[in-house]
Each structure stands twice: as C-alpha cells, then as structure tokens.
C-alpha positions as CSV (number, residue, x, y, z in Angstrom):
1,X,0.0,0.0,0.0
2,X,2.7,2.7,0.7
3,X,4.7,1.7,-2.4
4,X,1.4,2.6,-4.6
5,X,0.9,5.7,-2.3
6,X,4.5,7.0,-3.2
7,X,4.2,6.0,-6.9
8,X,1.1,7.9,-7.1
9,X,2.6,10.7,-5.4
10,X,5.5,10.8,-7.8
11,X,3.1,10.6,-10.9
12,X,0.9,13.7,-9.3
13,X,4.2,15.6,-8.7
14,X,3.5,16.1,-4.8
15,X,7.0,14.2,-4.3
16,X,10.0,14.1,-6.4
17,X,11.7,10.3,-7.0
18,X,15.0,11.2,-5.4
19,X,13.3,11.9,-2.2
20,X,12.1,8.0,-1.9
21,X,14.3,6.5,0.3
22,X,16.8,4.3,-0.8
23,X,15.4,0.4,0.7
24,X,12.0,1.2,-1.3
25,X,13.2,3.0,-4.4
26,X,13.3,-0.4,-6.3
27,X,9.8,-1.2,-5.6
28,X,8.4,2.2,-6.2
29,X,10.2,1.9,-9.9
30,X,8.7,-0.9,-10.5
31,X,5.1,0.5,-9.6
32,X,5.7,3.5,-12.1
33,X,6.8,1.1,-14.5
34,X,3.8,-1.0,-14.1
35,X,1.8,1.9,-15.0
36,X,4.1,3.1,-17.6
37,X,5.5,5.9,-16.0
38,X,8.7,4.6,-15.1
39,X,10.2,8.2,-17.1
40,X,9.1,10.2,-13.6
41,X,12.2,8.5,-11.9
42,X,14.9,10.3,-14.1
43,X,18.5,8.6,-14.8
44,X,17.8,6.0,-11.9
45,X,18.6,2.3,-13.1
46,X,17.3,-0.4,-11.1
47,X,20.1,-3.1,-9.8
C-alpha cells in the first residue's frame, strides 16, 4: 500500500523520485513502470 501511495505521489508531482528513500526506491520503480510511467524516476537504473 505505501509503495502505490508514493508512486502515485511521484506521478501527481507532490513528491519528487530522489526523495524515496533508498530500501524502497526499487519497488516504487517498478510500480511507475507497471503503469508506464517509469520516465518520472529520471537517470535512476534499477540493480
């Protein structure tokens, strides 16, 4: 549930990728990606 909540804050612009912390970043990528979004988080390349 927070993973969705922070990808849907990144899509609405209320919270900027880099600010995710690090342990979750991965999983929030993947939930923009999901949707097709995955542009919003920038240069980041998941590991």
């Amino acid at each position: 549930m927070l993973i969705v909540m922070l990808a849907g804050r990144v899509v609405r612009g209320a919270t900027l990728f880099s600010e995710i912390p690090d342990p979750i970043k991965l999983k929030v990528y993947d939930e923009l990606k999901a949707n097709g979004v995955e542009f919003l988080a920038g240069d980041y390349k998941p590991e």
